[in-house]
C-alpha positions as CSV (number, residue, x, y, z in Angstrom):
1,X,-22.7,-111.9,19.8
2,X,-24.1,-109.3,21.8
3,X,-23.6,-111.9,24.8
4,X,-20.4,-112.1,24.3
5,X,-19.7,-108.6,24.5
6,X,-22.2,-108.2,27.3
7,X,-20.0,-111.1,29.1
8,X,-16.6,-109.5,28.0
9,X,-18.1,-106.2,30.0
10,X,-18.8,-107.5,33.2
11,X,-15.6,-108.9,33.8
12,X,-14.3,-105.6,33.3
13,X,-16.3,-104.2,35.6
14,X,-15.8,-107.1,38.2
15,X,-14.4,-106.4,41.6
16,X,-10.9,-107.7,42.4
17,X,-12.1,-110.3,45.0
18,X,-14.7,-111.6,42.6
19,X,-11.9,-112.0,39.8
20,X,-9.6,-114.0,41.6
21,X,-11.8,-116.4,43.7
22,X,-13.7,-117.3,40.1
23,X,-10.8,-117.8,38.8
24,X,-8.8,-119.7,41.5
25,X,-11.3,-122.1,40.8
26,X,-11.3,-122.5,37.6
27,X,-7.7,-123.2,37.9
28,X,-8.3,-125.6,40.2
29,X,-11.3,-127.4,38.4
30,X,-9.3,-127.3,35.3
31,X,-6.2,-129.1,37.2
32,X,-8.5,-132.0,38.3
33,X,-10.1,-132.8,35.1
34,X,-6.0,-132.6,33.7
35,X,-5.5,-135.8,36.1
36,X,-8.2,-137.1,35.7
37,X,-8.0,-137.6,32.0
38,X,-4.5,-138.3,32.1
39,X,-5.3,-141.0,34.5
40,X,-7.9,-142.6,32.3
41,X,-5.7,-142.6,28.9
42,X,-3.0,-144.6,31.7
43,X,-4.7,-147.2,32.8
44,X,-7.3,-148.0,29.9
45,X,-4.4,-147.3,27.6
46,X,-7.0,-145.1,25.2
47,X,-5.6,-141.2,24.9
48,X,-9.2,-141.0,23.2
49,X,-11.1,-142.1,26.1
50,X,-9.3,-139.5,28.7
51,X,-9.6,-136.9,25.8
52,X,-13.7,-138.0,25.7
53,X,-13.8,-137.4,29.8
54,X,-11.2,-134.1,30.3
55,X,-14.3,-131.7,29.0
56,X,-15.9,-132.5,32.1
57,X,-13.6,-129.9,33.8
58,X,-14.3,-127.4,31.3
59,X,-18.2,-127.6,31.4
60,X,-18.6,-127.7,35.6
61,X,-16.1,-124.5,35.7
62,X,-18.7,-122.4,33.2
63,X,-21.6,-123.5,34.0
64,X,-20.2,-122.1,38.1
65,X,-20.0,-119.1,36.3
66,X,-15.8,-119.8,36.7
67,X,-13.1,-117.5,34.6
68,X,-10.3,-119.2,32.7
69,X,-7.8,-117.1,30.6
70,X,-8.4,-118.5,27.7
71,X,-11.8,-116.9,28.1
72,X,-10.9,-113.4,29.0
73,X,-8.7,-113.4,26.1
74,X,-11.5,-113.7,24.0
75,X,-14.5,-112.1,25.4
76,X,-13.1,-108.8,27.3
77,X,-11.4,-107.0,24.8
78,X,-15.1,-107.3,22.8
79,X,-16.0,-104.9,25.6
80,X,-13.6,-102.2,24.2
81,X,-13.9,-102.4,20.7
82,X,-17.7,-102.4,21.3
83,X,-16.8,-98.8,22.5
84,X,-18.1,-100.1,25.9
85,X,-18.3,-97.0,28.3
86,X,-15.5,-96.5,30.4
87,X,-13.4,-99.8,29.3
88,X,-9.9,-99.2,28.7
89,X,-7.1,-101.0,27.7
90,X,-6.0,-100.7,31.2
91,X,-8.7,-102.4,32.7
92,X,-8.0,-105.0,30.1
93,X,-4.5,-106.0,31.3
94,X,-5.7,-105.8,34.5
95,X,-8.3,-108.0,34.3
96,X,-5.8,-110.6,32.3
97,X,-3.6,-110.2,34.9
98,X,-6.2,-110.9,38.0
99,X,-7.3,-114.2,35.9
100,X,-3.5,-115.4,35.4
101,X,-2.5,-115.0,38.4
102,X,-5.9,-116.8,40.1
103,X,-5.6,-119.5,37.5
104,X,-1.9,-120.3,38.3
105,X,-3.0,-120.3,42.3
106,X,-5.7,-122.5,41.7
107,X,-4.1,-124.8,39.6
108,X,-1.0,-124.9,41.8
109,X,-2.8,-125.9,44.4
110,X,-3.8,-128.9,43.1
111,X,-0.6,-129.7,41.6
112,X,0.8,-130.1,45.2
113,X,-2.4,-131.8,46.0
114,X,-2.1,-134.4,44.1
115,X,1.6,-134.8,44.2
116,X,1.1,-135.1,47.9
117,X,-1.3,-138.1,47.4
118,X,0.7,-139.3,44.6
119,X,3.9,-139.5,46.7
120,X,2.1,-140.7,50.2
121,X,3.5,-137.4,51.4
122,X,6.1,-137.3,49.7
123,X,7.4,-140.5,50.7
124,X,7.6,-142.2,47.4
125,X,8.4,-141.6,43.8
126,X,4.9,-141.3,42.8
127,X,4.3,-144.2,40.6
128,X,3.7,-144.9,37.0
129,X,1.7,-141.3,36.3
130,X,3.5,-138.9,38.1
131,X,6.2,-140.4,35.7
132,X,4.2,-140.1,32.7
133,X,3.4,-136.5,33.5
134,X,7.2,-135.4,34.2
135,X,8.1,-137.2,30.7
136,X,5.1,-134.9,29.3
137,X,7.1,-131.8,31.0
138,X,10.0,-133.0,29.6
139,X,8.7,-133.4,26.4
140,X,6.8,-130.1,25.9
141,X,9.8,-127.6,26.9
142,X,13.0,-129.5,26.4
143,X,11.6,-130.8,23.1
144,X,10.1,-127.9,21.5
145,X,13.5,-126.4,22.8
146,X,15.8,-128.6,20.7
147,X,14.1,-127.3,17.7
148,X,15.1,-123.8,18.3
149,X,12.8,-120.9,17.1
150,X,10.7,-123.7,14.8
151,X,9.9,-125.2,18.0
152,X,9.0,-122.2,19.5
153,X,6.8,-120.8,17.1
154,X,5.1,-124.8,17.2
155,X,3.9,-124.7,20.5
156,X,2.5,-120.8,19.7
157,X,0.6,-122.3,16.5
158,X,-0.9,-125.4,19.0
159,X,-2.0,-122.6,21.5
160,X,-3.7,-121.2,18.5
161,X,-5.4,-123.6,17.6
162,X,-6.3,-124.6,21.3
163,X,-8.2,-121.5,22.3
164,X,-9.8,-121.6,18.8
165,X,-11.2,-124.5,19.8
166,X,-12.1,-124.1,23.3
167,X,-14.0,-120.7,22.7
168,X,-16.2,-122.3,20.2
169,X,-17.5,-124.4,22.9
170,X,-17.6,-121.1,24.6
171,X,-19.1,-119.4,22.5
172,X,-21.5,-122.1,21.3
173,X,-22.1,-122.8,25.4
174,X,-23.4,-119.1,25.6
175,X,-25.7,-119.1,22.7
176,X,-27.5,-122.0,24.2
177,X,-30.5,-121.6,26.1
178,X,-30.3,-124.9,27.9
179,X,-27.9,-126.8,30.1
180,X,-27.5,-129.7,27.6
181,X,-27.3,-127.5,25.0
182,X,-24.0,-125.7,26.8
183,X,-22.8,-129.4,27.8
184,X,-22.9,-130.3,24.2
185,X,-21.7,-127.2,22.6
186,X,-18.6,-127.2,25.1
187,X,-17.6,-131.2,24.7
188,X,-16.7,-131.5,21.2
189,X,-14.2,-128.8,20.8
190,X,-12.5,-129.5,24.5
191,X,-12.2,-133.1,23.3
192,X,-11.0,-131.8,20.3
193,X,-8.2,-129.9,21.5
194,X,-6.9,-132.3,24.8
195,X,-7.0,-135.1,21.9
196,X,-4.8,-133.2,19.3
197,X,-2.8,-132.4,22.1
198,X,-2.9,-128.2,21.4
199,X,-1.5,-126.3,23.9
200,X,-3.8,-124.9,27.1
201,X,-2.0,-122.5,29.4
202,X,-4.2,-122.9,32.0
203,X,-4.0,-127.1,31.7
204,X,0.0,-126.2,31.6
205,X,0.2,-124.0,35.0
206,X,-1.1,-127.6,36.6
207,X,0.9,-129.7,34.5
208,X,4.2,-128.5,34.9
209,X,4.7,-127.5,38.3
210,X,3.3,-130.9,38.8
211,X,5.8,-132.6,36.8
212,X,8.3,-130.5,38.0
213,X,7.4,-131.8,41.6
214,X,7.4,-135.3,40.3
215,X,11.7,-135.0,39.0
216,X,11.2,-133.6,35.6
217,X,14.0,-132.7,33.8
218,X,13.6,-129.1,33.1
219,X,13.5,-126.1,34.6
220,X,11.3,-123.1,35.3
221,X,13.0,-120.8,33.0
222,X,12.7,-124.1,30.5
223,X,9.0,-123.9,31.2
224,X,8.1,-120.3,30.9
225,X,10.7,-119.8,27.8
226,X,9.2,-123.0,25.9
227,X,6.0,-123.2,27.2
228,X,3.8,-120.6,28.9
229,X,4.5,-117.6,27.3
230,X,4.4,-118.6,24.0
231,X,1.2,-120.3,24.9
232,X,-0.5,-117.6,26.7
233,X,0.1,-115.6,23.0
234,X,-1.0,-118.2,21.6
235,X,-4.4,-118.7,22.9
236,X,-4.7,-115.0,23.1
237,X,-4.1,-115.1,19.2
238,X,-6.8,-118.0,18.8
239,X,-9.9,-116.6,21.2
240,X,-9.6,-113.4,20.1
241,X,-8.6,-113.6,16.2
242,X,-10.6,-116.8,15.0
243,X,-13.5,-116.6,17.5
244,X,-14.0,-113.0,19.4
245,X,-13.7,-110.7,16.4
246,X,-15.3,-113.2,13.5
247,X,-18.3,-113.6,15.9
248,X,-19.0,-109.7,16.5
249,X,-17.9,-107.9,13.0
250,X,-20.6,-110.6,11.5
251,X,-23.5,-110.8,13.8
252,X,-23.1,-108.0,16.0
253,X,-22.4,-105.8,13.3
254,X,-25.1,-105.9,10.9
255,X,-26.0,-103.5,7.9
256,X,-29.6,-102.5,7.8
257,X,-32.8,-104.7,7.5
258,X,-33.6,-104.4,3.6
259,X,-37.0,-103.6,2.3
260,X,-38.3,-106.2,0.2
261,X,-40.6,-105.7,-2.9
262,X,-44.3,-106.7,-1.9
């Protein structure tokens, strides 16, 4: 536990070119192994096999020392209710804020990557995936959409779970002391979440401007009323609520050794 705080402090305390390169490429890791997966589950026809292979992303971006948002949601407000010196709730926002905004460059990037090689420069209509993931854009804003507020408060209860699951591999990743260790601890509860498909914001800042790219039927607003925001506080909600704070008020906070009768 005391690693996690430890962690959660230095990205306070992390300058503001440090912040966004790490996490411009985590964005951009994150994006690949998105395709990639998605690519798999296409043409084997197995969603469990491109669910089995998406962690890969996850596990190159931490063990490069990479920040996601879904990470800094859980570890740096540890920092803070540690009673950290000198971290604020200021330095909080701004760190969330660095990290977004590095994630969504990162993962943009690649989205017009790969819609660029998709398309043949934009030259065609990109083929059977670059369908498949504007259908998936569709899907994930205009059809939570058509279920009002209960659709709303779906996709928040999927980004719960999502980060719930993704910091336990983080968590579990930190804790070990070797690199298998961290590969293992990390796979399961990726696979996990891509499988179940739980809502990733990070995954989403590649996926829909992608699919947007591609002709998806929706719109920004769509997309940030439907999708990101109520998944950002959603994986806020599941890092920080069912991982972060269970973690430290049970291990780092422990009551005194007792003395046991000879």
């Amino acid at each position: 536990a005391v690693k996690l705080v430890d962690s959660g402090e230095q990205k306070v305390y992390m300058s503001t070119k440090d912040t966004l390169i790490r996490a411009y490429m985590a964005g951009a890791i994150l994006a690949l192994a998105a395709i990639f997966a998605i690519t798999i589950a296409m043409k084997t026809g197995s969603g469990l096999l491109g669910a089995a292979f998406f962690p890969v992303g996850f596990i190159m971006l931490y063990l490069l020392k990479f920040d996601l948002l879904t990470g800094v949601f859980t570890l740096v407000p540890l920092a803070w209710i540690d009673k950290r010196p000198g971290v604020t709730l200021g330095q909080i926002l701004r760190n969330w804020g660095l990290v977004a905004l590095g994630n969504f460059m990162g993962a943009f990037t690649v989205a017009v990557m790969m819609a660029f090689i998709f398309t043949y420069g934009f030259d065609t209509d990109g083929g059977a995936i670059a369908k498949k993931v504007a259908s998936i854009g569709e899907a994930r804003t205009l059809g939570y959409a058509s279920h009002g507020t209960s659709g709303w408060f779906t996709v928040f209860v999927r980004a719960i779970m999502c980060n719930w699951m993704v910091s336990m591999g983080v968590a579990g990743a930190m804790i070990s002391a070797s690199v298998s260790g961290k590969w293992l601890a990390m796979w399961m509860p990726v696979m996990l979440f891509f499988f179940m498909g739980f809502e990733h914001s990070i995954v989403n800042m590649f996926l829909f401007p992608f699919a947007l790219i591609m002709g998806g039927d929706f719109t920004i607003s769509d997309y940030l009323l439907w999708n990101e925001l109520p998944v950002a506080l959603g994986n806020m909600v599941g890092g920080l609520l069912f991982v972060g704070l269970p973690i430290y008020y049970t291990h780092a906070k422990t009551s005194a050794a007792r003395k046991l009768k000879a």
